[in-house]
N, CA, C and O atoms as CSV, one atom per row, in Angstrom:
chain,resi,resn,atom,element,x,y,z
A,1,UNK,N,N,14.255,-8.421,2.770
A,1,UNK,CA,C,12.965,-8.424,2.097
A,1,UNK,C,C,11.855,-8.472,3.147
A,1,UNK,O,O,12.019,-9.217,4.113
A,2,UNK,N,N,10.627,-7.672,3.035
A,2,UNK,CA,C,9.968,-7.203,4.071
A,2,UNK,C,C,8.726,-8.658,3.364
A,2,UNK,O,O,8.451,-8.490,2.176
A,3,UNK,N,N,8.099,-9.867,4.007
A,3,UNK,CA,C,7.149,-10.451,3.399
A,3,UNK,C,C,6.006,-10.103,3.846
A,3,UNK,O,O,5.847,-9.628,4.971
A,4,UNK,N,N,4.901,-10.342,2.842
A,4,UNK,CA,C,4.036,-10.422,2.768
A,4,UNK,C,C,2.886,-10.138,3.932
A,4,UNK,O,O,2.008,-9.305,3.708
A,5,UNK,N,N,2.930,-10.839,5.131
A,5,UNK,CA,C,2.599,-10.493,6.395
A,5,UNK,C,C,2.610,-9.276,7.216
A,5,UNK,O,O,1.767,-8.813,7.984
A,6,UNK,N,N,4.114,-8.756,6.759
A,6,UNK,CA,C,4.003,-7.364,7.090
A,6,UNK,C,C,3.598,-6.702,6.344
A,6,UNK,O,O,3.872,-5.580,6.772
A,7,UNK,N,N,3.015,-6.584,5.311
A,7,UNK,CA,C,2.432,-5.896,4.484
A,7,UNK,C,C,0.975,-5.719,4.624
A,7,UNK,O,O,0.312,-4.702,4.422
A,8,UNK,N,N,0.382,-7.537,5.220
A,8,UNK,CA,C,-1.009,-7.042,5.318
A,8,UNK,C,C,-1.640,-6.312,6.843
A,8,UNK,O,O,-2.724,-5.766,7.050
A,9,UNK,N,N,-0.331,-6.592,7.879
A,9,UNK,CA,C,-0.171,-5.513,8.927
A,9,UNK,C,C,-0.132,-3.856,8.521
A,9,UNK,O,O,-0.746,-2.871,8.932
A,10,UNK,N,N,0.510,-3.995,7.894
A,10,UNK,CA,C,0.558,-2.425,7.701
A,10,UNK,C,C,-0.364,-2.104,6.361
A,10,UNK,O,O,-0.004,-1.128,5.702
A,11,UNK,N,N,-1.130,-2.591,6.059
A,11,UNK,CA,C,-2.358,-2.363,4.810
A,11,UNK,C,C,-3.652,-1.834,5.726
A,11,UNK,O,O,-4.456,-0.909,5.609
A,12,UNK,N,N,-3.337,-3.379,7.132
A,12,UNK,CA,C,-4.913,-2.761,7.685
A,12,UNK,C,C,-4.322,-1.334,9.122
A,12,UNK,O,O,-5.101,-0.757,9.880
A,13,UNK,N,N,-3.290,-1.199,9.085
A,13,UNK,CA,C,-3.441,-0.711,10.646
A,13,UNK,C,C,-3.965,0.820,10.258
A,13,UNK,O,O,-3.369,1.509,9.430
A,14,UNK,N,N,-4.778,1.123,10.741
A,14,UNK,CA,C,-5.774,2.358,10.557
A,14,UNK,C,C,-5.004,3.364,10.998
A,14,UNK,O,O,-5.656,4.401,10.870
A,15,UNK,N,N,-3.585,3.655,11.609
A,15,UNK,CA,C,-2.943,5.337,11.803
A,15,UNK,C,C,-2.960,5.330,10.774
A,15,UNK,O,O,-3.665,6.304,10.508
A,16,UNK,N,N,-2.528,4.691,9.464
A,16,UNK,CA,C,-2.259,5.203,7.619
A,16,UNK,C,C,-3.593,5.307,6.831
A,16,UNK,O,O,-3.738,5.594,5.643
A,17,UNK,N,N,-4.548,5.005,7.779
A,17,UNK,CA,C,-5.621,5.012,6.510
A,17,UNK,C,C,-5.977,6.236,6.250
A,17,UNK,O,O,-6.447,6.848,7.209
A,18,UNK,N,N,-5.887,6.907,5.047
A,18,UNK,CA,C,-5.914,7.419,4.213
A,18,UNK,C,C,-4.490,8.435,4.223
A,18,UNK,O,O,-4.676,9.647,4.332
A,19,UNK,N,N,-3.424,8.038,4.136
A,19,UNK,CA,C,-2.066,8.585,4.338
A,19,UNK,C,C,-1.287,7.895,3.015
A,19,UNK,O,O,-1.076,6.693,2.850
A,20,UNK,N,N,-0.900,9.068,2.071
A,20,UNK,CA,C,-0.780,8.316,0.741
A,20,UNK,C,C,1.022,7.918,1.400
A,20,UNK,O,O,1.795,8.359,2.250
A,21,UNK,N,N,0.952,6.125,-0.304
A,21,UNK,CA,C,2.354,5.539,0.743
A,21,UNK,C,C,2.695,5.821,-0.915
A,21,UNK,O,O,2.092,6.291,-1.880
A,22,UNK,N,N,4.675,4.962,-0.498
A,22,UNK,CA,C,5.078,5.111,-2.022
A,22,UNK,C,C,5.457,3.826,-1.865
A,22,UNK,O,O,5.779,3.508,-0.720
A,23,UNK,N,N,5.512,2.871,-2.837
A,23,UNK,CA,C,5.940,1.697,-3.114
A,23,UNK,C,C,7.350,1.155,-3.855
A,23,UNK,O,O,7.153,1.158,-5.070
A,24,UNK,N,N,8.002,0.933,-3.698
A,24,UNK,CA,C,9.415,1.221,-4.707
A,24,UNK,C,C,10.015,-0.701,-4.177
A,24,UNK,O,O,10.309,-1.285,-3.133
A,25,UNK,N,N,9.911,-1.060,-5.802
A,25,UNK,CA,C,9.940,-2.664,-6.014
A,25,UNK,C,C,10.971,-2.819,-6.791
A,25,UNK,O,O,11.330,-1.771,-7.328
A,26,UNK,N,N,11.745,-4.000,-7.118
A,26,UNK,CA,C,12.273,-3.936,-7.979
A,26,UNK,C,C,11.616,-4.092,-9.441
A,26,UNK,O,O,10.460,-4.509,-9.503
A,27,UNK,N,N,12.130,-3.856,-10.309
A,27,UNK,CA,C,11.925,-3.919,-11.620
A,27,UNK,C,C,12.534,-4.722,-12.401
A,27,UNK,O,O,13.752,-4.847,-12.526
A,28,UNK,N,N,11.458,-5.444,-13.100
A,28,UNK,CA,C,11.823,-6.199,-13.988
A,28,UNK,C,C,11.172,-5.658,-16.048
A,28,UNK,O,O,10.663,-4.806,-16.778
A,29,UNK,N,N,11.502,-6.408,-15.981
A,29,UNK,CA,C,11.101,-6.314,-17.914
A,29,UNK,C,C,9.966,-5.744,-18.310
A,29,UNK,O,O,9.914,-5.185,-19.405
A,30,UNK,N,N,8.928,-5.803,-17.505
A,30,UNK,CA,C,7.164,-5.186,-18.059
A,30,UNK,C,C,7.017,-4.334,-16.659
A,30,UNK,O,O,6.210,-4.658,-15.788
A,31,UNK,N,N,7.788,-3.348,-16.567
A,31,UNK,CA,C,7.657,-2.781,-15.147
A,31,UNK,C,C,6.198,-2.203,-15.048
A,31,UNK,O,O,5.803,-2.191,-13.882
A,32,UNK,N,N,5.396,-1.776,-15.859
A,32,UNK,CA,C,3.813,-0.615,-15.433
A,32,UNK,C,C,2.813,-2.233,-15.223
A,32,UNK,O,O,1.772,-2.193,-14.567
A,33,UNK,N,N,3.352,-3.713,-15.934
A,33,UNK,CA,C,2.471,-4.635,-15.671
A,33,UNK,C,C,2.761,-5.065,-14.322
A,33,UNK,O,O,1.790,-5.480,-13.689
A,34,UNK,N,N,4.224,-5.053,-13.569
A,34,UNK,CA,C,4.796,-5.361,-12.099
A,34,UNK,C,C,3.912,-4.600,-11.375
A,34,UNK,O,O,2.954,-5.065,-10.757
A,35,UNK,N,N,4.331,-2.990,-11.464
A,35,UNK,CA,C,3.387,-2.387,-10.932
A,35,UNK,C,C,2.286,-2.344,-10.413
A,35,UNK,O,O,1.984,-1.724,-9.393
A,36,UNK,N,N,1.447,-3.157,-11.237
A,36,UNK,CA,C,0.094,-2.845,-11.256
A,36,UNK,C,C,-0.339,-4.424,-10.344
A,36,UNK,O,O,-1.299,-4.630,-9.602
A,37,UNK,N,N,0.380,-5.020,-10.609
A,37,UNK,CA,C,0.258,-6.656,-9.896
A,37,UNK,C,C,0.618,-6.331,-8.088
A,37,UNK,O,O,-0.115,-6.665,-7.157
A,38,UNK,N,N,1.610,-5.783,-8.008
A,38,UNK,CA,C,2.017,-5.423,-6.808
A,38,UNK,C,C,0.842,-4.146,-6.105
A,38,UNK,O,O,0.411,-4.487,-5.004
A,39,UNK,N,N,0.433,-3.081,-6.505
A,39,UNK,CA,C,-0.647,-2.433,-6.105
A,39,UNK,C,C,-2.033,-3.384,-5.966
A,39,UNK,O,O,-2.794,-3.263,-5.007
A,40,UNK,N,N,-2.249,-4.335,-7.047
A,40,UNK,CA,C,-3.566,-5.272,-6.682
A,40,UNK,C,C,-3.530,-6.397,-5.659
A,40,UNK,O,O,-4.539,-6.877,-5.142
A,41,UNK,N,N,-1.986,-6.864,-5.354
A,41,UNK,CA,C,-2.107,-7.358,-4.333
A,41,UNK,C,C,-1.751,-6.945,-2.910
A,41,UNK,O,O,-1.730,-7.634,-1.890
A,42,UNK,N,N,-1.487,-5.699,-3.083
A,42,UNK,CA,C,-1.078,-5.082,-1.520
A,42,UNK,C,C,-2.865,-4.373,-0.974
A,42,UNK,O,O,-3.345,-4.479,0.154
A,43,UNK,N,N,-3.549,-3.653,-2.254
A,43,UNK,CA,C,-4.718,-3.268,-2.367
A,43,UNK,C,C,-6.207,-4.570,-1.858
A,43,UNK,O,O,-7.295,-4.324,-1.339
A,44,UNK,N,N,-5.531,-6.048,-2.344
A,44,UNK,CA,C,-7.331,-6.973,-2.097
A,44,UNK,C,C,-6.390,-7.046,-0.301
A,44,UNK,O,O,-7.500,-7.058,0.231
A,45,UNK,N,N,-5.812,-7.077,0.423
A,45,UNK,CA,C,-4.935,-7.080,1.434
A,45,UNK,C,C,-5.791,-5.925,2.258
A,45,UNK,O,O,-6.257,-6.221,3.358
A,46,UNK,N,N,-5.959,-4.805,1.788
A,46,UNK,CA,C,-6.451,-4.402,2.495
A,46,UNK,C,C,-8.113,-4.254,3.186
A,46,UNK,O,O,-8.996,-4.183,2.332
A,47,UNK,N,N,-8.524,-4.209,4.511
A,47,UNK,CA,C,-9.661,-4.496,4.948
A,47,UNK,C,C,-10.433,-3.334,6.037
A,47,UNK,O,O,-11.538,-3.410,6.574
A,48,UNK,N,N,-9.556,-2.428,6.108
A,48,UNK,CA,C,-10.347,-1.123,6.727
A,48,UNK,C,C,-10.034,-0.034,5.466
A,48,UNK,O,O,-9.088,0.169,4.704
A,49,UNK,N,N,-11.591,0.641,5.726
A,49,UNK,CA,C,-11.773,0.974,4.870
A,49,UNK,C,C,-11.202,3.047,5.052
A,49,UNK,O,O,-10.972,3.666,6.091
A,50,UNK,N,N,-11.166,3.440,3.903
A,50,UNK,CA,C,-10.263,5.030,3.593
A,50,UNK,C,C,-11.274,5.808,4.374
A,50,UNK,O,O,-12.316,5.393,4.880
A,51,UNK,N,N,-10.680,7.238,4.379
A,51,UNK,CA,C,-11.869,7.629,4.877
A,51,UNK,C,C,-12.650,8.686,4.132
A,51,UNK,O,O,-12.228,9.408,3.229
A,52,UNK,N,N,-13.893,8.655,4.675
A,52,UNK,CA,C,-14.649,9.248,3.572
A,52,UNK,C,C,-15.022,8.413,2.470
A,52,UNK,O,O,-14.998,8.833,1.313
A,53,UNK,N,N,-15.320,7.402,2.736
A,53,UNK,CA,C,-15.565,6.267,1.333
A,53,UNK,C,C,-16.396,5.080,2.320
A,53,UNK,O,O,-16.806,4.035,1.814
């Protein structure tokens, strides 16, 4: 399991910014509500900004 830390390493490191990623979590019972919890917290994580925005 990759935690949290490396995630907000690789949220800010700017070679990916704006390089679309894919996310693949496990799934549980309300998977589009998992989803969406896991994108909002990998998303307030991030702190450089896309480009063109």
């Amino acid at each position: 399991m990759i935690g949290k830390k490396a995630f907000y390493f690789l949220m800010n490191d700017r070679r990916f910014t704006g390089i679309p990623m894919v996310l693949e979590t496990p799934k549980g019972d309300n998977e589009l509500k998992n989803d969406r919890r896991n994108l909002a917290l990998l998303r307030g994580m991030r702190k450089v900004k896309e480009a063109g925005k």
